[in-house]
C-alpha positions in Angstrom: 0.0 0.0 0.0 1.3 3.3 -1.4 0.8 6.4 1.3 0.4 9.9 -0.3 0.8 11.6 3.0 4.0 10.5 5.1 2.4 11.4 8.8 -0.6 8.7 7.7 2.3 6.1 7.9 3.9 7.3 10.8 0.1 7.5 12.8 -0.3 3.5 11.4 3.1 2.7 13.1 2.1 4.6 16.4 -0.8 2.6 16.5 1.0 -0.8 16.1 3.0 -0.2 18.4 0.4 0.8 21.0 -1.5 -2.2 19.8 1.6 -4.6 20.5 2.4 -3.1 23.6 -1.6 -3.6 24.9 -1.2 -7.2 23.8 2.0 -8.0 25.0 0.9 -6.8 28.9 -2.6 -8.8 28.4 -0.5 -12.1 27.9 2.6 -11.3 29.8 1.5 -13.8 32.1 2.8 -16.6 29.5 6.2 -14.5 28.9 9.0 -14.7 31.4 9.7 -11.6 32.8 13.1 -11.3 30.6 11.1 -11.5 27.1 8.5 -9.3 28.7 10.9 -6.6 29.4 12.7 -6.9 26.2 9.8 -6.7 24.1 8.5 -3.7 26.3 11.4 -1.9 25.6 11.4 -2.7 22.1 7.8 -1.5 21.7 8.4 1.6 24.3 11.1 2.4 21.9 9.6 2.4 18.4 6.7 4.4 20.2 8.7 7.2 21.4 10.6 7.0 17.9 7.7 7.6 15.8 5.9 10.3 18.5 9.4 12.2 18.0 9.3 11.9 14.1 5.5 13.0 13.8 6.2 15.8 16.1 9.2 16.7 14.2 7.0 16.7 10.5 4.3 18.9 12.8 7.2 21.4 13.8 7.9 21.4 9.8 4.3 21.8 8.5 4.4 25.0 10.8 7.2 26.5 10.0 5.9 26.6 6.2 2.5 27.9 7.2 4.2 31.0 9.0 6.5 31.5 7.0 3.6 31.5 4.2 1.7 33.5 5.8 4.2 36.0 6.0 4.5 35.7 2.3 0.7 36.8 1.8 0.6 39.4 4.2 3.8 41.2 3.4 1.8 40.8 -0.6 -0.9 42.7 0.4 0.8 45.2 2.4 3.5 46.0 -0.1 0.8 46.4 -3.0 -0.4 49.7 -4.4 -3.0 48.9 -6.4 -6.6 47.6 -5.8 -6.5 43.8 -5.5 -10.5 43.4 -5.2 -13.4 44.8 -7.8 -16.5 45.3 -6.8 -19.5 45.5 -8.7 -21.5 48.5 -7.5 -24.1 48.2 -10.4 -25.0 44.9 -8.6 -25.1 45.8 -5.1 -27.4 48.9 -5.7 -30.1 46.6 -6.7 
């Protein structure tokens, strides 16, 4: 499966890991307590990994939406001319 949008894949991973980690303490009775711990960690890890990397792609997004929004508002406040037209014949009526 192809993903367009690179946080969709990183929000699937978070969610298996979360999922593994649920299951693996509902049946850690059947685990010794080395393999539970070792798999904990494992899962704890790749949890915290992809929380870091979604946070880090949301720290990104907004960067670009300020500094685009800068962009538009230094456009309008830098230009001269009339941007909008407005129909007066129309708005008599």
């Amino acid at each position: 499966m192809v993903y367009k949008n690179s946080q969709t894949k990183w929000i699937i991973s978070l969610c298996f890991f979360i999922l593994c980690t649920l299951s693996l303490s509902m049946f850690h009775t059947r685990l010794s307590t080395i393999l539970y711990i070792i798999f904990n960690s494992i899962f704890l890890i790749g949890c915290l990994f992809t929380l870091l990397k979604i946070l880090k792609n949301i720290r990104k997004m907004i960067k670009e939406i300020r500094t685009n929004n800068l962009k538009l508002q230094t456009i309008f406040e830098t230009t001269d001319i009339a941007i909008w037209y407005h129909n007066i014949k129309k708005m008599n009526c």
